[in-house]
N, C-alpha and C positions, 0 to 999 in steps of 0.2 A: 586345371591349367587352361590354354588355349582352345584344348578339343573341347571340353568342355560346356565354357562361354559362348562357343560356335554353335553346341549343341542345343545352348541355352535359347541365343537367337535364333535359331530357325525354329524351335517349338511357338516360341512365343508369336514369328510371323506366321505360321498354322494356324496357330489359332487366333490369332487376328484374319487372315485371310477366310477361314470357315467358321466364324464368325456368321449369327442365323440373321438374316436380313429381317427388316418391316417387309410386308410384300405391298406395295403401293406400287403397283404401273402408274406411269403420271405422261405415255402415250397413247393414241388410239392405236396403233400398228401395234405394242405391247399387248394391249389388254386383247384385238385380235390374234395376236398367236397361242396367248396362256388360253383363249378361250377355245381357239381348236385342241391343244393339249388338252383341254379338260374336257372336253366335248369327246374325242377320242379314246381318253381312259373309261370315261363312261361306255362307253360303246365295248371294249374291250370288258371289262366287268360283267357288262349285261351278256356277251359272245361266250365268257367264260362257266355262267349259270345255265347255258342251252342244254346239254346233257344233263345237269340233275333236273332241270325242268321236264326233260322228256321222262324221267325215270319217274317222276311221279306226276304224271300229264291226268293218269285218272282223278287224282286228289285235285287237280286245277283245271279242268274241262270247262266245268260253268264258269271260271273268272278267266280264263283265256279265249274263250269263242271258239267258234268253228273253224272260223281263217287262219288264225294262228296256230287252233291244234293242227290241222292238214298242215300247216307249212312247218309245224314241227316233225308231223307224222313223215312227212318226204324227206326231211332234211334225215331223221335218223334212220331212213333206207339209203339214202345215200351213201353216209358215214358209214354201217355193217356194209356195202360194197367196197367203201374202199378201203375197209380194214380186213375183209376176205381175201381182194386182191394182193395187200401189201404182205398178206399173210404168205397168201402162196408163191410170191415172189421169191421171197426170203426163203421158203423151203424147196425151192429150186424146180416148178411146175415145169407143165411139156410147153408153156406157153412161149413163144422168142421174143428176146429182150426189147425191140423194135414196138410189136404189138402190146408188150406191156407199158411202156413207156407211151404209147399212145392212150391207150387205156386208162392212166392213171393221169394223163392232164386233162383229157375229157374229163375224168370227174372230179377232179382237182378241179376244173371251169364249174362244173353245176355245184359242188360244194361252194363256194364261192359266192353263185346267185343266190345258194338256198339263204347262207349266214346274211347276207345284203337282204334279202327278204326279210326273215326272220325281224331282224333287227330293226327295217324300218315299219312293222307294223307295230313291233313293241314301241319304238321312239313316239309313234302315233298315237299311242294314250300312256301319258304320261303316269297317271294315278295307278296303273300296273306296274309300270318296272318302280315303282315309289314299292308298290304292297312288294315286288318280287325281294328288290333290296334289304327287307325289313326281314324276310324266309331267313332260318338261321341255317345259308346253306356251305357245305362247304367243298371248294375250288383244290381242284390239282394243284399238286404243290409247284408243276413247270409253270401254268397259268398264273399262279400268285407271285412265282418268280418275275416272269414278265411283265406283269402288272406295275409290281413292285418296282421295275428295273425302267420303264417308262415311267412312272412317276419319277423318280432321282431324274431321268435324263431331260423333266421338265420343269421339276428344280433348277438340276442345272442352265436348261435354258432359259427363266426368269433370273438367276443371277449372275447371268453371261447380261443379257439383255440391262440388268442392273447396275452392270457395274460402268463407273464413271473413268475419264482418260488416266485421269491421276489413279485412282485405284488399280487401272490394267499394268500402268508404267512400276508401283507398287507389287501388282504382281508376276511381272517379266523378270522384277530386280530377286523376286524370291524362289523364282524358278532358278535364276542364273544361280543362287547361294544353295540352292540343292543339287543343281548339276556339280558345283565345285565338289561340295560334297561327295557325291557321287562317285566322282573323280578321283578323289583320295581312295573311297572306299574299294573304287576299281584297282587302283596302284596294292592295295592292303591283298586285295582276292589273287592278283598278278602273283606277288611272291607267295602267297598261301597254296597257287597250284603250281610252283617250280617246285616247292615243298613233297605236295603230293603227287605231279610225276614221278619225283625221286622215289618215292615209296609203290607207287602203281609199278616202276621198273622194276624193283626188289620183288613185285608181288608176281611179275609177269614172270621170272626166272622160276620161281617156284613152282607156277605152274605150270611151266614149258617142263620140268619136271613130273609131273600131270599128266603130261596130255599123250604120254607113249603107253601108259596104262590104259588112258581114252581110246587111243586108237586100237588095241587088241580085243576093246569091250564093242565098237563097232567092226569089228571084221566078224564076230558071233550075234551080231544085231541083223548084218543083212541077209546071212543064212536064215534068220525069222522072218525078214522080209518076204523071201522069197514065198516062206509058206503061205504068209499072209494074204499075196497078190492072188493064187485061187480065190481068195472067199470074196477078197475086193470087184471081180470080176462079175462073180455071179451077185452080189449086193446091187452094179451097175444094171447087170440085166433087168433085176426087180425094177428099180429105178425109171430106168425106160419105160418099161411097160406102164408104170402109174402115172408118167408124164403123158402118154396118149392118150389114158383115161381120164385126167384132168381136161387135157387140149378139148376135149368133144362135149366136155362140162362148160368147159367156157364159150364154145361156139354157142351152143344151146341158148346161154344164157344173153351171150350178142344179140342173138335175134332176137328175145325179151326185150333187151331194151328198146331195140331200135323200133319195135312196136310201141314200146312206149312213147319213144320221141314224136311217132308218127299222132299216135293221141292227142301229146302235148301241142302239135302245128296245130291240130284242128282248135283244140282249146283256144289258141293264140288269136287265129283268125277269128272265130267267134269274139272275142275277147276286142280284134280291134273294130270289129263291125260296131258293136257295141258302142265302143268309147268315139267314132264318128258320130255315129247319132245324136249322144249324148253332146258333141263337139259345134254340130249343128244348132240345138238349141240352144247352147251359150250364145253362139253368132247372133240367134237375133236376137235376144236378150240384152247382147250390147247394142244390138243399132236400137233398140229401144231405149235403151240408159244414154244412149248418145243425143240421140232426138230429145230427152227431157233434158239435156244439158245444155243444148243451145237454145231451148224454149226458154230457157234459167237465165241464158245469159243473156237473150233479148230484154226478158225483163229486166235483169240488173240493170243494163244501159238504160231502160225508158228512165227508172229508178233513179240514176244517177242523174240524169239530164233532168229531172226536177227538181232535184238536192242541189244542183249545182245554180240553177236559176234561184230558188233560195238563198242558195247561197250570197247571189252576185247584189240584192234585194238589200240581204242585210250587212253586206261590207260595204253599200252606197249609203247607208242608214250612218254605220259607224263613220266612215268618214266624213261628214256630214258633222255630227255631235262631236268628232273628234278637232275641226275647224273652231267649230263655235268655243270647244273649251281651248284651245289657243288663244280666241279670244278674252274669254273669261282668265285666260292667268296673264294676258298683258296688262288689263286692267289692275291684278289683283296686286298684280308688280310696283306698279304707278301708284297707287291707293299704301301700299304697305313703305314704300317711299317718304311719300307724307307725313304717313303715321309716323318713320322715324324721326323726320323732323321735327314733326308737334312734340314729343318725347322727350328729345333733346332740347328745344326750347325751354317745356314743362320745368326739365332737370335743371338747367342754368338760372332758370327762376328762383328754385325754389333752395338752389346754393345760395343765391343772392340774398334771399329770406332769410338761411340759417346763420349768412356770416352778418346782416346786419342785428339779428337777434344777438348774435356773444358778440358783439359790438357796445350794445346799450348793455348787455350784461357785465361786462367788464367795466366800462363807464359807471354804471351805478353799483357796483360793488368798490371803485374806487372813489366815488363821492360820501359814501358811507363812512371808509375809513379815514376820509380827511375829516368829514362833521364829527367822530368819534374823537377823531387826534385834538380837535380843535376844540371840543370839550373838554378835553382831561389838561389841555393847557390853560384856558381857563381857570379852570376847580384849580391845577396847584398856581397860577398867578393870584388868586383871591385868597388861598390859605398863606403865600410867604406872605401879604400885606399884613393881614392879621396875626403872625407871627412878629413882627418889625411892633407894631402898635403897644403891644403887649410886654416886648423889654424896654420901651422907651419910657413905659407907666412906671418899674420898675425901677427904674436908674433914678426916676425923681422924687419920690420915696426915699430912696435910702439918703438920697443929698438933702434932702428935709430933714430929717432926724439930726 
């Protein structure tokens, strides 16, 4: 019937609407956003292989270097911290909520630098995360999820980005034909749950029949409670006590770090004295590449100022020959002038030749036919005389006799 037909068309605009595009970006702002999307998933891939990479760091030491193994080696003390802390959160330490929550975005922040490291030393040779990629390794299922789940949503945004005015107006009109839908479907579920009130009410009364049985089975429930609150009490006590002995495990370990951090300053400063030095010698490197670039450019000018006097040499040259042949084609003007008149002279001549030629031709083929005519009248004027002659011999003969 109608529902039907309805049901018909909105599959068929589905699957017109999801429908797999050509992927042709045909802007530059396009092809830069697919290219951050894809630039990102890759980073996300390579993020996602960190852990099996460390789990077999011995099998890959000589192909990952020394800089990447240490920044792998720190990153995975990082991560066993902050999977000890999240640990003991969750089983409820002596630690307060306040210092743990501090705790855990401090290393939440160095997780963060470690992965940003990691990551852009791998991006820094290429021909590693190519061999890493090729490892038949395999990814958490949450990581593939997400992987996954950003790939679609840059799908989606190349065929958000793809789609044309008329195609959005196309697909607003088929949104609107599935809300209708929708619509109906809602009015159909409306009476399906007066339906089921009605029945939920019928179930409620049965169980309000229930629940006077219920309530005699907890009035012998909290006499067990009660026994139960002694042994909860002393369970609390144990409790305490291992939360103070946790608290003095993690001071301990506080001060660990913070020695650490103090390490990591010095490393730092080291590390920027260094990169000045090194920053210095660029410096004059460029006043020296600067100094060869305006030596370059004096000479291109001398360079040019003699290409250009050349130049001026030989465009005085051409226009010059370029005079004289204005000359030479007014000349050739005037000359080709002539020529056509001698031509046409030529021509009328030599009509006048061919028409006095079938002039005498015609003339003498008509003097031919009169001397012809004028023979044959002849020949028969000389043959009737001697015809005439011949019965006249005749007749006097027979009048003889």
């Amino acid at each position: 019937g109608m529902a039907t037909q309805e049901k018909a068309t909105i599959t068929l605009g589905a699957m017109k609407m999801l429908d797999p595009r050509q992927l042709k970006p045909d802007s530059i702002e396009m092809e830069r956003i697919i290219t951050v999307f894809d630039e990102t998933i890759a980073k996300l891939e390579l993020s996602s292989l960190i852990p099996r990479i460390i789990d077999s760091l011995d099998r890959f030491a000589d192909t990952l270097g020394p800089e990447i193994t240490n920044s792998l080696i720190e990153h995975q003390k990082l991560s066993n911290e902050m999977e000890h802390l999240l640990a003991s959160s969750e089983e409820g330490g002596t630690m307060r909520a306040e210092e743990q929550q501090g705790c855990l975005c401090l290393l939440e922040q160095h997780l963060k630098c470690s992965v940003r490291n990691v990551l852009r030393l791998f991006l820094a040779n290429p021909s590693l995360c190519q061999a890493l990629k090729y490892e038949a390794w395999v990814r958490e299922s949450s990581a593939e999820v997400f992987i996954k789940a950003f790939g679609e949503f840059r799908n989606f945004m190349l065929e958000r980005l793809l789609t044309s005015p008329v195609e959005e107006e196309e697909k607003i009109q088929f949104m609107e034909d599935i809300s209708l839908q929708i619509e109906k479907n809602t009015e159909a579920i409306t009476a399906l749950q007066v339906e089921l009130a009605a029945a939920i009410q019928t179930r409620e009364e049965e169980i309000h029949k229930k629940d006077n049985v219920i309530k005699d089975l907890k009035n012998s429930m909290q006499d067990l409670t009660k026994d139960c609150k002694a042994g909860i009490q002393q369970i609390k006590q144990e409790g305490e006590k291992q939360q103070k002995e946790e608290l003095r495990a993690s001071q301990a370990r506080s001060a660990r770090l913070q020695q650490d951090i103090q390490q990591l300053g010095a490393q730092l400063n080291a590390l920027v004295l260094e990169h000045r030095a090194s920053e210095l010698a660029l410096r004059k490197r460029k006043c020296r590449v600067e100094t060869e670039i305006v030596n370059w450019i004096q000479k291109y000018d001398t360079d040019m100022g003699e290409k250009q006097a050349e130049y001026e040499e030989v465009h005085a040259a051409y226009t010059e020959e370029k005079a004289q042949l204005s000359l030479l084609m007014e000349k050739h003007a005037v000359l080709l002038q002539e020529y056509s008149q001698i031509e046409e002279e030529r021509r009328i001549c030599q009509k006048k030749k061919e028409q006095a030629l079938k002039e005498l031709t015609t003339r003498t083929l008509a003097a031919i036919r009169i001397q012809s005519f004028w023979r044959g009248y002849l020949v028969r004027s000389l043959f009737k005389s001697k015809r005439k002659k011949k019965k006249k011999k005749g007749e006097r003969k027979k009048a003889k006799k």
